[in-house]
LUMFI-818110 format. One record per atom (N, C-alpha, C): residue in one letter; z, x, y. Coordinates in steps of 0.001 Angstrom, whole numbers, plus 524288, in hexadecimal, padded with zeros to 5 digits. Layout:
BEGIN
AZXY/...
END
This chain:
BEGIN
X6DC4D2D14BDD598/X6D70E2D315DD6B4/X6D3D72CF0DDD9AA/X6D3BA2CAA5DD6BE/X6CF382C543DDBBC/X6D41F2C5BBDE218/X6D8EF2C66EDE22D/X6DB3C2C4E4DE718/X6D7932C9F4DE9BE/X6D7FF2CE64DE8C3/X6D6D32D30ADEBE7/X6D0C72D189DED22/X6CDF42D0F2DE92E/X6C8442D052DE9B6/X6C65D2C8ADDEF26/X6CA4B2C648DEED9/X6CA882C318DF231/X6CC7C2C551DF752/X6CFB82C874DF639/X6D2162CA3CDFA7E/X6CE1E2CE54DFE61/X6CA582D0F6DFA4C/X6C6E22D402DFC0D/X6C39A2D060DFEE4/X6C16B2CC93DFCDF/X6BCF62C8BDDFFC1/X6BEB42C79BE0376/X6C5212C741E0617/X6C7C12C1F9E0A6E/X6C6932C827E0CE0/X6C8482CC14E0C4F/X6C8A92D166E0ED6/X6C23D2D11AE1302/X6BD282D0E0E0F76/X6B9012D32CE119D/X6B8862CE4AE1420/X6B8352CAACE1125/X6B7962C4DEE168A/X6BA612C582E1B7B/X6BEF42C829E1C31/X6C0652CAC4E20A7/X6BFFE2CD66E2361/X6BC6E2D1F8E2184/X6BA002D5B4E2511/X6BCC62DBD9E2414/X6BFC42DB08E1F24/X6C1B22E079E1C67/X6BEC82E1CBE19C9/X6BFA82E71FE18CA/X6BC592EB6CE153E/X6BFF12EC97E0FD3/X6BE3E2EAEBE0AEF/X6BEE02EA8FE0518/X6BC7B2ED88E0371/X6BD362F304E03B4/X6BB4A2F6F6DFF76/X6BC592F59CDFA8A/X6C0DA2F4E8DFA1A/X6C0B32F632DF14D/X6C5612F059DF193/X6C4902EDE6DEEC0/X6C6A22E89ADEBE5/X6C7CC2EBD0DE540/X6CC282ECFADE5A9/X6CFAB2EFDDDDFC1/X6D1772E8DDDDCCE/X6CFF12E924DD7AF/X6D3402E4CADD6C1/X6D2942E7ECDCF41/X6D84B2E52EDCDF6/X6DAA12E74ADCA51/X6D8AF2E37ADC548/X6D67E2E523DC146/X6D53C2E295DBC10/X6D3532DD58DBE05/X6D1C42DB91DC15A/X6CFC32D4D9DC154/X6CCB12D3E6DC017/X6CC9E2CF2ADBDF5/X6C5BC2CCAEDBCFB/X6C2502CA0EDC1C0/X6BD882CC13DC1FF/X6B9B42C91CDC5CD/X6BB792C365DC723/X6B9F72C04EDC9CF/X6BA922BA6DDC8FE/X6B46E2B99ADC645/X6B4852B6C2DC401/X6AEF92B6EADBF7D/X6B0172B7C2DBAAE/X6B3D22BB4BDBB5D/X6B2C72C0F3DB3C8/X6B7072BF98DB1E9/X6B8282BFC8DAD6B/X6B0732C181DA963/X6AFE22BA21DAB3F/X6A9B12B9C1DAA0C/X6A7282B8A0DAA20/X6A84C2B2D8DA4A1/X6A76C2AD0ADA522/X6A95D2ABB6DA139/X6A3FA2A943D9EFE/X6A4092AA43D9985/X69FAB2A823D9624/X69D6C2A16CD972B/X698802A256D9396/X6996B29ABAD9467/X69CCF29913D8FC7/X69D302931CD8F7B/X6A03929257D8C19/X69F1F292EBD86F0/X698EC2927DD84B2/X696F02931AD7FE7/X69A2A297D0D7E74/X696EA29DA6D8142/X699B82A1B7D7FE7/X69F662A2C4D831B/X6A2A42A07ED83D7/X6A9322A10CD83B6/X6AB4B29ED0D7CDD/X6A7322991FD7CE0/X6A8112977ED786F/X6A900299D5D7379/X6A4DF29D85D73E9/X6A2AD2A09CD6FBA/X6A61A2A5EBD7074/X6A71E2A838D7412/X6AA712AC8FD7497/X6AF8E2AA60D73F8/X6B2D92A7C4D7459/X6B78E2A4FAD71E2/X6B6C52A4C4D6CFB/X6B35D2A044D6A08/X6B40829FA4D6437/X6B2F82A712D61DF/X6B1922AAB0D6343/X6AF742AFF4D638D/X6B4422B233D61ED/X6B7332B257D6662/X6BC312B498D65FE/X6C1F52B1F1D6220/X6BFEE2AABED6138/X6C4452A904D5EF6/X6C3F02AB1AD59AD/X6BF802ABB5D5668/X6BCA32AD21D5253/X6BF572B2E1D5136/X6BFE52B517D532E/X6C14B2BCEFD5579/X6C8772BB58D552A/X6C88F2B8D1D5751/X6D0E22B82FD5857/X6D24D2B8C3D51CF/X6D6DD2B9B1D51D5/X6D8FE2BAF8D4D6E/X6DD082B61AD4C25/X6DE882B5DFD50E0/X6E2202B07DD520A/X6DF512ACA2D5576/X6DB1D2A89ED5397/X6D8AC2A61FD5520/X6DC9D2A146D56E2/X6DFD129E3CD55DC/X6E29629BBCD58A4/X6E4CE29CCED5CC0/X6E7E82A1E4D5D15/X6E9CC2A4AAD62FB/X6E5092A542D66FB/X6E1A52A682D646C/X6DC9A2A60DD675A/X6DB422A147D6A69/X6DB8729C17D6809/X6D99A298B1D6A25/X6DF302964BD6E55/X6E48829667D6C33/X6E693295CED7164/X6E6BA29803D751B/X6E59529DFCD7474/X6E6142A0C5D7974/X6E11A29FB9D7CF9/X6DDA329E9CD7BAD/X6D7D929BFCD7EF6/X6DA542964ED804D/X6DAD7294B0D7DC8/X6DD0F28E72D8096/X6E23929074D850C/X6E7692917FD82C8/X6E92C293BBD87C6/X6E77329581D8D1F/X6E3B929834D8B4F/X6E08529BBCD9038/X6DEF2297B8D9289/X6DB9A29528D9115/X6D8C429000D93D4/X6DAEA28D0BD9784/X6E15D289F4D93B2/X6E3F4288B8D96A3/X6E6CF28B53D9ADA/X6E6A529035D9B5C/X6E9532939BD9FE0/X6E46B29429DA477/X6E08D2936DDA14D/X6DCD72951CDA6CA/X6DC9228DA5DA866/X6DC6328AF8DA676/X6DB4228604DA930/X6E0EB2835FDAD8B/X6E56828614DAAEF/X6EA2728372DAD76/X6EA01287DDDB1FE/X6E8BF28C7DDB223/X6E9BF28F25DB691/X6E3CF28D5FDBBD8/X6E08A28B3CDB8A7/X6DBEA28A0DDBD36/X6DE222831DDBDE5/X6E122281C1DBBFA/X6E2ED27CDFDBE1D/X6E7F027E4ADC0FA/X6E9A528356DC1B5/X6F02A28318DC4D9/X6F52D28363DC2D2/X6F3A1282DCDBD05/X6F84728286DBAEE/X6F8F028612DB5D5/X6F73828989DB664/X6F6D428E37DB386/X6FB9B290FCDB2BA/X70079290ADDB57A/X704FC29249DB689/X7078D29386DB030/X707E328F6BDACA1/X70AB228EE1DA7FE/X7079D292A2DA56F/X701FC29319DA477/X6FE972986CDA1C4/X6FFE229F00DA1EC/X703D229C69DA718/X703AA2A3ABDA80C/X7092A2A444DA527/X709A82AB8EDA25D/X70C782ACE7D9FFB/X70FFB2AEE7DA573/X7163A2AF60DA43B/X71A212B04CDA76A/X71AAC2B611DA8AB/X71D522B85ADACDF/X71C1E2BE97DAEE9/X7217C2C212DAD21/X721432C331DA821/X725732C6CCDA80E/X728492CA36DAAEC/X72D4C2CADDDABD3/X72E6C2CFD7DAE3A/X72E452D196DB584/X72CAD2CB84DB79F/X72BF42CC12DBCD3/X72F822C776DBFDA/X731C92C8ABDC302/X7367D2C537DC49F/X7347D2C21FDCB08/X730822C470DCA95/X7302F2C3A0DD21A/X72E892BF11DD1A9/X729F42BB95DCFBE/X728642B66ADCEE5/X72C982B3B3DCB2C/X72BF82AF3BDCBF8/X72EC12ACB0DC621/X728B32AA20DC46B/X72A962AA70DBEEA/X725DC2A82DDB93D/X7253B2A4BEDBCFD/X724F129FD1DBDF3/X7237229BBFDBEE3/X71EB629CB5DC326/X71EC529F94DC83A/X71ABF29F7CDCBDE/X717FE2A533DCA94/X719CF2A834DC7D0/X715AD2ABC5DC345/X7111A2A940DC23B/X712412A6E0DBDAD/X70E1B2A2B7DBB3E/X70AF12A087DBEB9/X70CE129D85DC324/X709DE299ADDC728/X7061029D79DC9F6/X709E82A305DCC74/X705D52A70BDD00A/X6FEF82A7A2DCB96/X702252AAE1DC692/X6FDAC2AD7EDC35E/X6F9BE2A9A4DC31F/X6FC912A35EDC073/X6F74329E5DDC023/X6F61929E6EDC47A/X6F7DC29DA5DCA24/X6F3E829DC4DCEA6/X6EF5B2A280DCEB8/X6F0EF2A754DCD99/X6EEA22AB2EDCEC1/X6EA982AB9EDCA88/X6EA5C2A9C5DC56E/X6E7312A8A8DC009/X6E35C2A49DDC3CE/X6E4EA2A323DC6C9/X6E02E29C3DDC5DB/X6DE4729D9DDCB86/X6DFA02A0C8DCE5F/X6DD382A3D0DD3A0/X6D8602A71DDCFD2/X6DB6A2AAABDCF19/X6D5A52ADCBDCB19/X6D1D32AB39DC911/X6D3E12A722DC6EC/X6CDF22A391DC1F6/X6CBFD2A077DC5EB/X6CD4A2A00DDC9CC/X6CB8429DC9DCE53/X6C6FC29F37DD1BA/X6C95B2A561DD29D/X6C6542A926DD83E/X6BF792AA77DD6CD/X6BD2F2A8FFDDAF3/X6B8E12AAE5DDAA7/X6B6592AD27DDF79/X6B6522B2C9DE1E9/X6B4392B404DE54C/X6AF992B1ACDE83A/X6AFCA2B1FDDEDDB/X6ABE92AFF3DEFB2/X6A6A42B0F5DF1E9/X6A9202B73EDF155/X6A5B12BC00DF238/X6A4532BFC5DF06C/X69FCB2C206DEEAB/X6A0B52C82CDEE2C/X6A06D2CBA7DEFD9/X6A4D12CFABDEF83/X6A5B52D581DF405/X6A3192D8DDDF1A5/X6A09D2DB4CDF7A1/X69EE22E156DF862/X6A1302E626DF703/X6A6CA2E419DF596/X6AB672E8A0DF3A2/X6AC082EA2DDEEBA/X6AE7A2EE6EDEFE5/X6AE802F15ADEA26/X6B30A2F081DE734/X6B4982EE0BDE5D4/X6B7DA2EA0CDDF1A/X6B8BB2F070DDBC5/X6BDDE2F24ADDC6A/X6C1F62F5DDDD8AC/X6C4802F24DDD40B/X6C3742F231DCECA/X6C6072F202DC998/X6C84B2F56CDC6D7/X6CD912F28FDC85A/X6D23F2F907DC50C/X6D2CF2F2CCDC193/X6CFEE2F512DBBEE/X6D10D2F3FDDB671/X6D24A2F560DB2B0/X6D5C52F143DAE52/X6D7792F445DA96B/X6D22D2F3B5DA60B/X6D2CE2F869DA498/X6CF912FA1BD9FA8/X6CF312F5A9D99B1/X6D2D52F348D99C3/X6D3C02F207D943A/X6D2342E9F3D9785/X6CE6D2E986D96B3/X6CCE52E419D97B9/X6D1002DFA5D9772/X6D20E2DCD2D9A80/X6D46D2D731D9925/X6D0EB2D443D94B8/X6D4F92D05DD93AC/X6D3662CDA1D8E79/X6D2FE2C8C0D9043/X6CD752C740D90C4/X6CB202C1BBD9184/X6C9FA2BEA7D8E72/X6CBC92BE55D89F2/X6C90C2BC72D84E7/X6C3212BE66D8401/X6C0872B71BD8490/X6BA932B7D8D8245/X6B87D2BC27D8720/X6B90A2BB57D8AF2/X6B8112BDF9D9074/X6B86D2C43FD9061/X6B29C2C6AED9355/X6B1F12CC57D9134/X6B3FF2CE0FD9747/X6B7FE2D1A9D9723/X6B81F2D516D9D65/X6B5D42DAC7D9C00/X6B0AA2DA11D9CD9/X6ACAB2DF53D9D37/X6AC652E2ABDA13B/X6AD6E2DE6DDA522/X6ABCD2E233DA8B5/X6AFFB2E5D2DAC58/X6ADD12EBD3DAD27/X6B3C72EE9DDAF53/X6B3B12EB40DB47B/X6B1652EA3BDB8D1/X6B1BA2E7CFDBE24/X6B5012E2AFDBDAF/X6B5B92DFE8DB822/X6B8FC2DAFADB7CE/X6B6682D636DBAAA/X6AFF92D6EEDBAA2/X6AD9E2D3F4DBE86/X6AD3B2D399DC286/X6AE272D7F3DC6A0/X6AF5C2D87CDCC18/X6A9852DAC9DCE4C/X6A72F2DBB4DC970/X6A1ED2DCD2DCCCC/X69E122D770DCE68/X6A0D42D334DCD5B/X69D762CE5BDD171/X69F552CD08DD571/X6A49C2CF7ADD72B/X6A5362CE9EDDBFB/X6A5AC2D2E6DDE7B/X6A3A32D766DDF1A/X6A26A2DAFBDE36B/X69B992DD7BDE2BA/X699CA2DF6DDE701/X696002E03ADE4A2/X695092E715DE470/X69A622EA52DE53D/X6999A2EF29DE3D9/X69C4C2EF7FDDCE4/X69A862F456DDA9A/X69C8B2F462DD646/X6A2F32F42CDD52A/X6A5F82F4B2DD296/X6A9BD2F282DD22B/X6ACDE2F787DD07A/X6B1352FAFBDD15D/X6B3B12FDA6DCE86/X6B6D02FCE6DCB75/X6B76730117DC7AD/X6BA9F2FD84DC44C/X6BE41301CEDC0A0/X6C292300B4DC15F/X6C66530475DC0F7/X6C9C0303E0DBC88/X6CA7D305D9DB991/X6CE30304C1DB2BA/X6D2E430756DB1CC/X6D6F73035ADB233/X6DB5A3043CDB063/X6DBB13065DDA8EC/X6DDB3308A0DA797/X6DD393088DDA153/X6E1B7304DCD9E48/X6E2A52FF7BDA09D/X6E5DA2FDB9D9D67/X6E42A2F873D9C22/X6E6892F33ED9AA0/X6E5562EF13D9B5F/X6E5432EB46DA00E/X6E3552E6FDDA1EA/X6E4332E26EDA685/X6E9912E23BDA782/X6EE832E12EDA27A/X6F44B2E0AFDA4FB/X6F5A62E766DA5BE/X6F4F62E996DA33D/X6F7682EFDADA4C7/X6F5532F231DAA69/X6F3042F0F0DAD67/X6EF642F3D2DB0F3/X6F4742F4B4DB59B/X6F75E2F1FDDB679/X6FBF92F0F1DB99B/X6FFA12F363DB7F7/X700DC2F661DB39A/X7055A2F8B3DB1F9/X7065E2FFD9DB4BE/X70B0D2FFC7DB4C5/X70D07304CDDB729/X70AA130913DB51A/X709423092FDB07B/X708E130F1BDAEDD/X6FF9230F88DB138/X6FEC830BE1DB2B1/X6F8A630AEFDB5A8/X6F9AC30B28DBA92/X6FD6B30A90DBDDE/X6FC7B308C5DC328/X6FB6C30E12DC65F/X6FC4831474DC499/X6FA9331604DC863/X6F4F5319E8DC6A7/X6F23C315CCDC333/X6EBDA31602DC35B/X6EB6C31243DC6BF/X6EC1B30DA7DC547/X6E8D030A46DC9B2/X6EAB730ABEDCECD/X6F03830DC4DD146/X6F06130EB0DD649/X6EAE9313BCDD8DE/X6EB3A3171DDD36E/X6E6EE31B00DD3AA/X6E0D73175EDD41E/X6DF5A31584DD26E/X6DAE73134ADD1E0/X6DAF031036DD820/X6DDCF30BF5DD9BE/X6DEBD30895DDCAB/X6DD8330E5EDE2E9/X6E0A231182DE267/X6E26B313D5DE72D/X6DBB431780DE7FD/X6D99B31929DE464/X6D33731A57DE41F/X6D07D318D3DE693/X6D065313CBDE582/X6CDBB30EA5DE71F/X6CD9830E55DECF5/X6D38D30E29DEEFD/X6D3F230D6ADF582/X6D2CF31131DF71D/X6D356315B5DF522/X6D28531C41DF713/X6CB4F31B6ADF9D2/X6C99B31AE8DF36B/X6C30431A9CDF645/X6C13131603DF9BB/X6C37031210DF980/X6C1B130DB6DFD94/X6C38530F54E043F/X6C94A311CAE02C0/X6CA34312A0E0854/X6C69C31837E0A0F/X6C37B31981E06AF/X6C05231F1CE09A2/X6BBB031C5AE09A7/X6B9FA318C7E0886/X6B61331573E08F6/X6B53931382E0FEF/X6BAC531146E102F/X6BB3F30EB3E1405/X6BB3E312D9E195B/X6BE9931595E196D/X6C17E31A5DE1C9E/X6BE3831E88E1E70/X6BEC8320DBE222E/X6B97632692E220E/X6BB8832946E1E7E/X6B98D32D82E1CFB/X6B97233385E1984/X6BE56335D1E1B30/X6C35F334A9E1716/X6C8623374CE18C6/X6C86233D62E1628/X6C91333ED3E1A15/X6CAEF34484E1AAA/X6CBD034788E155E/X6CA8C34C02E158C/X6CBFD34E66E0F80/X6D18734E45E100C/X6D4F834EB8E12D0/X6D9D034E7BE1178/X6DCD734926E0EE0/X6DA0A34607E10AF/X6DB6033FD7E0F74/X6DA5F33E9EE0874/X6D58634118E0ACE/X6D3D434071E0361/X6D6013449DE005B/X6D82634870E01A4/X6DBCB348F8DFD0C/X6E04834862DFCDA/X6E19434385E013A/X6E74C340E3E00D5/X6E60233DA3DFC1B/X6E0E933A57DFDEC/X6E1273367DDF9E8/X6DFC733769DF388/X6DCF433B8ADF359/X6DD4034019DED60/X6E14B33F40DEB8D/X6E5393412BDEFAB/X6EA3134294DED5A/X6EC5B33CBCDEC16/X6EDB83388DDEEB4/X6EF4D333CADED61/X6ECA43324DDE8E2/X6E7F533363DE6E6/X6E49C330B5DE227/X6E8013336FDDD70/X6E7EF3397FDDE87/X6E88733CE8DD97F/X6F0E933D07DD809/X6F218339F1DDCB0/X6F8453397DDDB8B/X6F8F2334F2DDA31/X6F59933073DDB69/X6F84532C41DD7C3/X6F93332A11DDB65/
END
């Protein structure tokens, strides 16, 4: 989602036309939003208090810590868990790609904000940030555009959204999307056209 939304900015700095920027479950660069430390303080001891297994609790926050500090130093590689079931990479530059691509993200901060209209095909069932609230359906994308934001719901979780038995909603949802931008763009196609493309919506 930030490559496309970068990709959108290098696009209009060029002199292309960016109707709809689609990006899938991402978070804003910003969001959520992080407390000060008093109240992180206080929302930690909050939640250690609430754990049932208050020791698992406190390594898995220290872990975390250490995964976010070794991946913003470069060496985040050993933090990452290994990729089951996929032969094309080997484990070793797995790990190295994802920590590069982890410490690109905690990194990126737009330099601009677009006039464009920002598509969110999201899962319904929130990621789990710990103390950290994800409220909002836009995922924070409404500070960087300044039209409203759509926002589109998968019904499953953040890892399920990619699975086979979803993909031909979000081809449905996705193919919507270009349908109305390209009549946006295009003159007034023909009644015959439009109920080609009827027909492409209502077949899948």
């Amino acid at each position: 989602g930030l490559v496309a939304y970068e990709l959108a900015c290098a696009l209009i700095q060029r002199g292309y036309s960016v109707p709809r920027i689609i990006l899938f479950d991402t978070l804003a660069p910003g969001y959520p939003p992080h407390p000060s430390l008093p109240k992180k303080v206080w929302l930690h001891t909050k939640a250690f208090w609430n754990k049932p297994n208050k020791w698992a609790y406190l390594k898995e926050r220290y872990r975390n810590w250490r995964k976010r500090k070794a991946i913003l130093a470069g060496i985040g590689k050993d933090y990452v868990e290994g990729l089951q079931g996929v032969d094309v990479l080997s484990d070793e530059i797995y790990r190295k790609v994802w920590a590069g691509l982890e410490r690109a993200r905690m990194n990126y901060m737009p330099t601009q904000r677009l006039a464009n209209k920002i598509v969110m095909v999201r899962s319904e069932t929130p990621m789990d940030w710990g103390i950290l609230k994800l409220d909002d359906p836009a995922n924070g994308w409404n500070r960087w555009t300044t039209k409203p934001v759509d926002v589109l719901s998968v019904p499953v979780g953040h890892m399920e959204i990619f699975e086979d038995k979803n993909l031909n909603l979000l081809l449905r949802q996705v193919r919507e999307v270009i349908i109305e931008a390209t009549e946006e763009l295009a003159p007034a196609p023909t009644s015959n056209l439009k109920e080609q493309l009827a027909k492409k919506i209502q077949n899948g």
